[in-house]
Legacy VTK file of the C-alpha trace (Angstrom):
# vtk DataFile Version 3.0
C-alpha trace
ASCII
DATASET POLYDATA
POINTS 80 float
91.801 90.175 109.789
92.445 93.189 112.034
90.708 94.593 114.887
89.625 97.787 112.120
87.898 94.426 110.277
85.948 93.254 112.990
85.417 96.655 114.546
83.134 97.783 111.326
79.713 96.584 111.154
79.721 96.985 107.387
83.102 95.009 106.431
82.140 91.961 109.006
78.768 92.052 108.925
77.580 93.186 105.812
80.731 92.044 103.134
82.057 89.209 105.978
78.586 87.417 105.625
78.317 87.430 101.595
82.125 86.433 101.591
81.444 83.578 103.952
78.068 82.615 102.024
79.866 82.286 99.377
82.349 80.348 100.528
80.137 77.757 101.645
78.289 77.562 98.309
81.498 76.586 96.806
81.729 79.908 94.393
83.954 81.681 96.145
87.426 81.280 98.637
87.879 82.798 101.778
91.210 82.933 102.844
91.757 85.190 105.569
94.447 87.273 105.715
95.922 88.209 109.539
97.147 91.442 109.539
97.161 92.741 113.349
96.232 90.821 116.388
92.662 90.029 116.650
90.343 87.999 117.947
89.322 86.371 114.812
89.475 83.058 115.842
86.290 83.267 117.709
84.403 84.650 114.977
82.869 82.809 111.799
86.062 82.949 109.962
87.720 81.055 112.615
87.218 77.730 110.766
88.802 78.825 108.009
93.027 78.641 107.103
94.401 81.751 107.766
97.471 83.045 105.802
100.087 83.998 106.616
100.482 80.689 108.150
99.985 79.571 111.633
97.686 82.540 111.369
100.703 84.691 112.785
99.604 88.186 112.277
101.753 89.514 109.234
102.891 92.899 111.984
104.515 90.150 114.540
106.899 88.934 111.645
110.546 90.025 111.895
110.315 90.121 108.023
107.000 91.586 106.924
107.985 91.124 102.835
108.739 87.233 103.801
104.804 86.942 105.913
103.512 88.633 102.749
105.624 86.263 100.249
104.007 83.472 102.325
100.030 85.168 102.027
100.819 85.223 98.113
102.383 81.574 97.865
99.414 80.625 100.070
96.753 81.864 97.769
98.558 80.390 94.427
98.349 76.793 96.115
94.625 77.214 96.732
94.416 78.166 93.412
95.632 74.992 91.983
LINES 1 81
80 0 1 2 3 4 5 6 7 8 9 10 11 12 13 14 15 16 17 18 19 20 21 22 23 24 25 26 27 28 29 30 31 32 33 34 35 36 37 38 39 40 41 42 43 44 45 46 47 48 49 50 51 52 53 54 55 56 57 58 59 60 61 62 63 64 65 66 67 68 69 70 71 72 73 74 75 76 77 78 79
């Protein structure tokens, strides 16, 4: 999630919406990934569990390798 995400009609609207779709139909996760401060919350992917966690954009960390070491650890335990 970044503000560049939400800002394009094709990547939220368009790709968001089939992402999302899917999700619900049970083929497909959606696990967003915070990047940059956004309002995200307030849109459809709101509901969802963010990664890193606490949905802490991975810019604010002081370590950016350890937010993206907990994105990838995140998306191995919904894998299992």
């Amino acid at each position: 999630m970044s503000p560049d995400f939400l800002a394009s009609r094709y990547c939220y609207e368009i790709e968001g919406n089939i992402a999302l779709r899917r999700h619900q139909e049970g083929t497909a996760p959606v696990l967003p990934v915070v990047l940059r401060a956004s309002d995200w919350t307030i849109t459809a992917f709101g509901a969802l569990q963010a990664l890193p966690k606490d949905g802490i954009p991975i810019t604010q960390w002081p370590d950016r390798d350890q937010a993206s070491l907990d994105v990838a650890r995140g998306i191995m335990d919904k894998g299992s």
